[in-house]
C-alpha positions in Angstrom: -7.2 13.2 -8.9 -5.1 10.0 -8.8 -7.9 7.8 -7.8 -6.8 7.1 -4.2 -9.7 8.9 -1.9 -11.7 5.6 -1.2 -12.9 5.9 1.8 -12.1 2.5 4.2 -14.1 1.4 6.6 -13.9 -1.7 7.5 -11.0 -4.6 7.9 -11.1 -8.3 8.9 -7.9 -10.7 8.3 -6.2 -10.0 5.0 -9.2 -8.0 3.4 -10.5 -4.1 3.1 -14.1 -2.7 2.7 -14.7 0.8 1.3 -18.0 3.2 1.8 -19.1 1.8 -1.7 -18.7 -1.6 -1.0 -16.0 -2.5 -3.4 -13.2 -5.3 -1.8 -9.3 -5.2 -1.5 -6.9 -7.9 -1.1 -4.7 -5.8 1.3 -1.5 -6.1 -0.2 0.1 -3.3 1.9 -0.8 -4.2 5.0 0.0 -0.4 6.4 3.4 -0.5 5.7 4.4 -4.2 7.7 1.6 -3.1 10.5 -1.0 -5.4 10.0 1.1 -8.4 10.1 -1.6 -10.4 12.2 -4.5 -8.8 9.1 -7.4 -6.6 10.4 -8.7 -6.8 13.7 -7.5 -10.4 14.7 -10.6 -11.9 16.7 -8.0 -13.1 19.8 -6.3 -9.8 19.6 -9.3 -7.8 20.2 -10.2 -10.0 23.3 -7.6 -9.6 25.2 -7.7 -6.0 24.7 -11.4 -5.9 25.9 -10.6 -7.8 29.3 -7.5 -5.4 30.1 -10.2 -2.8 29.7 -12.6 -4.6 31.3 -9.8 -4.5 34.5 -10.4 -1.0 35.0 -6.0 -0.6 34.5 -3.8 2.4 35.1 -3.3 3.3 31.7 0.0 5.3 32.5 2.2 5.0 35.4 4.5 7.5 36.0 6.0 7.3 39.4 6.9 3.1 39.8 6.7 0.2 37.6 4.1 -0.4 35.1 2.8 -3.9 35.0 1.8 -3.8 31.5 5.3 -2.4 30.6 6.9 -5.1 32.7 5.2 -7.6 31.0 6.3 -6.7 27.7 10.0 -6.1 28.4 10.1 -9.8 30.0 8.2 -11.0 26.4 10.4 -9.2 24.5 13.2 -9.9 26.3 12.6 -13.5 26.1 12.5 -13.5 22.2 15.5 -12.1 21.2 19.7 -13.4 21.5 21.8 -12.2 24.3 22.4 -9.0 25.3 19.7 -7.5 24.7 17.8 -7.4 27.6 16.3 -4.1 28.7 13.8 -2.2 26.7 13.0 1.3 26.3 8.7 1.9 24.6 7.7 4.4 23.3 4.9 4.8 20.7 6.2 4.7 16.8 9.1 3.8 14.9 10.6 7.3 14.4 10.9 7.8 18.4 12.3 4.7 19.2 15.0 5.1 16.7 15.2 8.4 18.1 15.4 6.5 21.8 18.4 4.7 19.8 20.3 7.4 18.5 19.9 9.2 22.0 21.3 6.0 23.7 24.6 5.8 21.4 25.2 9.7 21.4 24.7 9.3 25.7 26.7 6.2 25.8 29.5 7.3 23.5 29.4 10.9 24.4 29.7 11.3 20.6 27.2 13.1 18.3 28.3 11.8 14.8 26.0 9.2 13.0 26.0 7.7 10.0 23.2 6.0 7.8 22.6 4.5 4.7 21.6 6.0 1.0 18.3 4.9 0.7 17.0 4.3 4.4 14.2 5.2 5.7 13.7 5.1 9.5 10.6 8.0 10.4 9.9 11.8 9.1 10.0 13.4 12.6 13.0 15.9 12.8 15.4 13.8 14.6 15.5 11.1 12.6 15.5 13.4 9.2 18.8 14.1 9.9 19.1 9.9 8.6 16.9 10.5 5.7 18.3 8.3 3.3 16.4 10.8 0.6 17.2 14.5 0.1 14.0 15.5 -1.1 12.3 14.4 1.7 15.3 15.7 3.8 16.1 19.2 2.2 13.0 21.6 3.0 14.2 20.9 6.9 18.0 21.1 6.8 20.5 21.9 8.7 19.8 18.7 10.6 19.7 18.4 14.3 23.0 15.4 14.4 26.3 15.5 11.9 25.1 12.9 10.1 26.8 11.4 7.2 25.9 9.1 4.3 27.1 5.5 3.1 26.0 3.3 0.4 23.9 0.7 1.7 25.9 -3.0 1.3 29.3 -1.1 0.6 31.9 -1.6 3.5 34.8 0.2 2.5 32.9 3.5 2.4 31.5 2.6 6.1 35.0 2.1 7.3 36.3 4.9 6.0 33.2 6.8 7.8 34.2 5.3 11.1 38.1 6.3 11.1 38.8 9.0 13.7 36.4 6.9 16.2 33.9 10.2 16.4 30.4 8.4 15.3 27.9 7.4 17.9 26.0 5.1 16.1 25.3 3.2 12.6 22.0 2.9 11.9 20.8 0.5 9.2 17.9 -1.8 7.9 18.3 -5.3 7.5 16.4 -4.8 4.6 15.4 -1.2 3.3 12.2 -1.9 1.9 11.2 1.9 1.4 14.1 1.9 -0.1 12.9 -0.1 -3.0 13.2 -3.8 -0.7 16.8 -3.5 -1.3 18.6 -7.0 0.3 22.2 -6.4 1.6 24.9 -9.3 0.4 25.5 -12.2 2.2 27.9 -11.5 5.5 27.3 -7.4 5.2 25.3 -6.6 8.3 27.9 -8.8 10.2 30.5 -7.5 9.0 29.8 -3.9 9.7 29.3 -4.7 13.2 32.8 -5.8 13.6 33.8 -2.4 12.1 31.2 -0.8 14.3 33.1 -2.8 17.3 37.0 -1.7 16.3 35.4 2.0 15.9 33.2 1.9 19.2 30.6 2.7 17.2 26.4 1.9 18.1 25.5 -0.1 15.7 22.0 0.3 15.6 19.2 -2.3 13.7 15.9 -1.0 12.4 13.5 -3.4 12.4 10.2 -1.5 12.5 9.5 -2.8 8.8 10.9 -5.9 9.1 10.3 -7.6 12.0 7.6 -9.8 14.0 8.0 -12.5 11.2 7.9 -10.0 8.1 11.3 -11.4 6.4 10.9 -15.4 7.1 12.2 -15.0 10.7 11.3 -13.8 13.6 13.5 -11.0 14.0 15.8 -10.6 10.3 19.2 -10.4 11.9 18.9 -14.0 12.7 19.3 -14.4 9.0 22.6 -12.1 9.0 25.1 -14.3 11.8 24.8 -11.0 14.4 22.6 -9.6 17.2 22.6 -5.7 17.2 23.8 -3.3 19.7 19.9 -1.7 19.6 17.4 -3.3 18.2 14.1 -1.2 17.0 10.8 -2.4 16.6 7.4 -0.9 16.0 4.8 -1.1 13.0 3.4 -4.8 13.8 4.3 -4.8 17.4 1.1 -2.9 17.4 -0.9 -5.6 16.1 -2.4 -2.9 13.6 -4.6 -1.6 16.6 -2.4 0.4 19.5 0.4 2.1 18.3 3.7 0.9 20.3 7.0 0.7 19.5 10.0 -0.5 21.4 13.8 0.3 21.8 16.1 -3.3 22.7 19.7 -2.7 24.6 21.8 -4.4 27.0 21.7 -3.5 30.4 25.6 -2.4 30.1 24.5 -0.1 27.2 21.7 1.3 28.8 24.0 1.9 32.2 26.7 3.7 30.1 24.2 5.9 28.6 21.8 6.8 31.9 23.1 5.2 34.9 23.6 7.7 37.6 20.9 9.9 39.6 22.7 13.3 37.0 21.2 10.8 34.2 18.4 8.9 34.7 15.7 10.6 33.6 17.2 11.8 30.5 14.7 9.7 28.1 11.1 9.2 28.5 7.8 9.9 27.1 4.5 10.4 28.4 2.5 7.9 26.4 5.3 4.9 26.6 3.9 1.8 28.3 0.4 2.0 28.2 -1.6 -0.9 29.7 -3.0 -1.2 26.5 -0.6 -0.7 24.1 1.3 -3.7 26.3 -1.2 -5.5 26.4 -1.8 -5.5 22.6 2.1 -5.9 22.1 2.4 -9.1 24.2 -0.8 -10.7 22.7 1.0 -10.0 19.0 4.1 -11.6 20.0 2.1 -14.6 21.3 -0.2 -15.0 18.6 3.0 -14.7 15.9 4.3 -17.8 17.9 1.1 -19.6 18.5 0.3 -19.6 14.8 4.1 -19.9 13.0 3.3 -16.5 11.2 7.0 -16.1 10.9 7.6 -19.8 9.0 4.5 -19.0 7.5 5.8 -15.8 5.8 8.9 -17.9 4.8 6.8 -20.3 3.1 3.9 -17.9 1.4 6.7 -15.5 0.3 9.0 -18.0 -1.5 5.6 -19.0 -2.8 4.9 -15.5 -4.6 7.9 -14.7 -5.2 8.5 -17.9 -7.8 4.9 -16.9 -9.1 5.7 -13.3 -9.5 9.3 -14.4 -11.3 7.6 -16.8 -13.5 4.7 -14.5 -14.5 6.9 -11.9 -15.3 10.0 -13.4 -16.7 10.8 -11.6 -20.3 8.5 -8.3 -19.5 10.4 -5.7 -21.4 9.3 -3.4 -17.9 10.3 -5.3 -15.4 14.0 -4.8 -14.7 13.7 -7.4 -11.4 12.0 -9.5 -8.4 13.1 -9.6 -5.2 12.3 -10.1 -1.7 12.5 -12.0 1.4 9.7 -13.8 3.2 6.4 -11.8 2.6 8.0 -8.3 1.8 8.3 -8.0 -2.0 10.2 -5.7 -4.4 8.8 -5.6 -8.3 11.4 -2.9 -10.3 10.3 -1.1 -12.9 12.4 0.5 -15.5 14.2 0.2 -19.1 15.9 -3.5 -20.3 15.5 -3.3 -23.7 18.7 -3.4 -25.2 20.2 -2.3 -29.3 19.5 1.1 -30.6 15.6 1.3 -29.6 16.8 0.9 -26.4 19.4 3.3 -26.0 16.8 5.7 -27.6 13.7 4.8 -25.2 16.0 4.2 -22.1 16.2 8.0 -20.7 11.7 7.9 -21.1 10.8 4.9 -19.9 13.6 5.2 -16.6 11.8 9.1 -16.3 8.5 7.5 -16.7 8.9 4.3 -13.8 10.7 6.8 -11.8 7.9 9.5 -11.5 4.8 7.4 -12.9 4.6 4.0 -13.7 4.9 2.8 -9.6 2.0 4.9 -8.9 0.0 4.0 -11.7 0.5 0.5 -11.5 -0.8 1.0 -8.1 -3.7 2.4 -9.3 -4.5 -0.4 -11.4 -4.1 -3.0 -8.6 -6.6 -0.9 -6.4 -9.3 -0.8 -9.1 -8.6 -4.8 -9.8 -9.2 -5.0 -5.9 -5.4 -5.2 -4.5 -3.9 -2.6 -2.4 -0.7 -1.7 -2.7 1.9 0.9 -3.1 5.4 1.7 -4.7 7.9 2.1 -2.3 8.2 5.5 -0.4 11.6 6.7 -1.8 11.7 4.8 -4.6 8.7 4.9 -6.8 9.5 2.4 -9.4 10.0 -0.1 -7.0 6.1 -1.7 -6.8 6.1 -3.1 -2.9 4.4 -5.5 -2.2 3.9 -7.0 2.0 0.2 -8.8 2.5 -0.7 -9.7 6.7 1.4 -12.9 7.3 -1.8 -14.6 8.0 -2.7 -15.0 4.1 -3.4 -18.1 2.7 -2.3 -19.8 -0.6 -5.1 -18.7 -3.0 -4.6 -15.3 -1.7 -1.2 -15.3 -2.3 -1.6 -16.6 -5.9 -4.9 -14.3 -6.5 -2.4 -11.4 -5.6 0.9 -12.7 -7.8 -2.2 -13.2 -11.1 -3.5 -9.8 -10.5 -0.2 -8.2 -10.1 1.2 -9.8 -13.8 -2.3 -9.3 -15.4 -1.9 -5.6 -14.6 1.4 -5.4 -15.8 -0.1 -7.1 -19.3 -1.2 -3.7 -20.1 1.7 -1.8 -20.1 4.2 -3.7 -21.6 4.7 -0.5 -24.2 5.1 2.7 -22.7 2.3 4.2 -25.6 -0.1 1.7 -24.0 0.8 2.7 -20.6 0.1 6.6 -20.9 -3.1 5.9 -23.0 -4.1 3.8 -19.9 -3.6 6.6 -17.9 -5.2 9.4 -20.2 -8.4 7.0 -20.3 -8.7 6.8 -16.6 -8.3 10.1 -15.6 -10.7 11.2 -18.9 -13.1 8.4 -16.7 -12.7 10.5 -13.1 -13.1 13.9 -14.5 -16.4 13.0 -16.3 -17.7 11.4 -13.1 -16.9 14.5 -11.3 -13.5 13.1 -10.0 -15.7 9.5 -8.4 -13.7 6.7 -8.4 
């Protein structure tokens, strides 16, 4: 009914085929995944000479060479102490993997998490859901988890009195959370609260990492390194799913040290020869071609078009972002009495509507993109790292050219009556 059932089937670098034949600048990039675009021709070689090695997939009962491999690569890329890492194969288990490694190393079970993060939908890590409607239909939660606002310390403080809480888990930037950026000195000085409370402080990084924000990891931006890094998303290289779990060695020995604790976290499917071998090709490949400079660059780049483009749109309430990972809020700014009389229908209408229909319009002027997750009038936008200029301009004129045509909520909803008038008299084709 919305118009989002094109079929894709096919990928290369920063562009999307569907069955009809019809082009997409891929201004989604699965969520931060496909941080090195579609099917990256080096990427795919290597992968078909591990193959071509006849490996052991999975190894259960010694040390995995793929696995190995990675941990030294990953190890090698990020500050001191982290040193030891625990795979796994997405984001919401290897925040899971943190929040087991705080609650084991603490002996506590209390966490708390930010309003408006977003760190996976399996069961564990719902019980973090920085929404209640996505949290709600599952409750009560598996950990006593409490809420803070995100960038607020005095809330997070008073959260951490009584030294109970395992772990604090945060994004450096919550991008499903509408690309929300924290203010300066916040991330480091949570840690130090985190510290006096002997609290986990624990970094997601599945969305942001691998280059996404400017650097390579974002909390080289913020002046700390985390207790637990996570990573996941474009660790993958947008073709084997991996995800991996960072900790120091003294963390790791507080939480599973001992033969009564060893074997207390581990999964099947984590370590793969291929999903390691994919891994340590991304991390080479984001070096070998300055992806994360490169989305420094490229994102100040939109980001100045998008602000200029947009400047004065009676919609658009702001622009933000860091690197390649972009935030465009909708809403009300019209001030005097109009305002105050439009403001409760327009806010309703960006809230439940507008995101999604903007989107709608970007996919049929050949850009993909989407609002973000929990907040839908927040239009997100996060192309591969490996775009170049005219893309990223192509994607910053198509993006104020849509917005052109809603610049008056009347205009907006007769835009939307006409389109789905279009898909019902084509028998719902699109």
């Amino acid at each position: 009914m919305l118009g989002y059932g094109r079929v894709l089937v096919r990928g290369r670098g920063s562009w999307l085929w569907d069955s009809e034949g019809r082009s997409y600048l891929d201004a989604l990039a699965g969520y931060g995944t496909f941080n090195l675009g579609h099917n990256h021709p080096r990427l795919l070689e290597r992968l078909r000479e591990v193959l071509a090695a006849d490996p052991v997939h999975f190894v259960h009962t010694g040390p995995a060479l793929g696995a190995g491999a990675l941990g030294q690569a990953l190890a090698g890329r990020v500050a001191p102490p982290l040193e030891l890492t625990l795979l796994s194969s997405s984001g919401a288990e290897a925040v899971e993997a943190g929040l087991k490694v705080a609650c084991a190393a603490t002996r506590r079970r209390e966490v708390v998490y930010c309003q408006g993060g977003f760190h996976g939908t399996n069961l564990g890590v719902l019980s973090i859901m920085g929404a209640p409607r996505m949290r709600r239909p599952f409750e009560a939660m598996l950990a006593p988890a409490r809420a803070v606002p995100f960038g607020a310390l005095e809330p997070l403080e008073r959260a951490l009195r009584g030294r109970k809480v395992a772990a604090f888990v945060v994004e450096p930037v919550q991008a499903e959370g509408g690309v929300m950026l924290p203010p300066p000195g916040y991330l480091a000085a949570a840690q130090e609260l985190c510290r006096r409370a002997g609290t986990v402080l624990v970094l997601d990084e599945v969305q942001t990492g691998l280059g996404r924000t400017g650097t390579l990891w974002a909390y080289q931006q913020e002046g700390l390194v985390p207790d637990v890094l996570v990573l996941a998303k474009a660790l993958s290289g947008g073709v084997v799913p991996v995800a991996a779990t960072l900790l120091s060695r003294e963390l790791h020995d507080r939480a599973y040290g001992g033969m009564d604790r060893f074997d207390l976290h581990g999964s099947t499917f984590a370590g793969g020869a291929l999903a390691c071998a994919a891994a340590c090709a991304t991390l080479e490949l984001v070096d070998d071609e300055g992806l994360a400079e490169r989305s420094r660059t490229l994102g100040a780049r939109l980001l100045q078009a998008l602000t200029r483009g947009l400047a004065g749109h009676p919609l658009v309430k702001a622009v933000r972002g860091r690197g390649l990972l972009v935030g465009i809020e909708l809403g009300h700014t019209e001030r005097g009495l109009r305002g105050l009389m439009t403001r409760a229908l327009v806010d309703g209408l960006s809230e439940r509507v507008f995101g999604q229909w903007l989107a709608l319009e970007l996919l049929e002027r050949g850009v993909l993109a989407q609002p973000a997750a929990l907040r839908w009038n927040v239009l997100k936008l996060e192309p591969p790292l490996i775009v170049d200029e005219a893309e990223v301009d192509q994607l910053a004129r198509v993006v104020v050219e849509a917005l052109e045509v809603c610049r008056e909520p009347a205009r907006m909803m007769a835009a939307i009556a006409r389109r789905v008038g279009r898909q019902w008299r084509q028998g719902w084709a699109y």
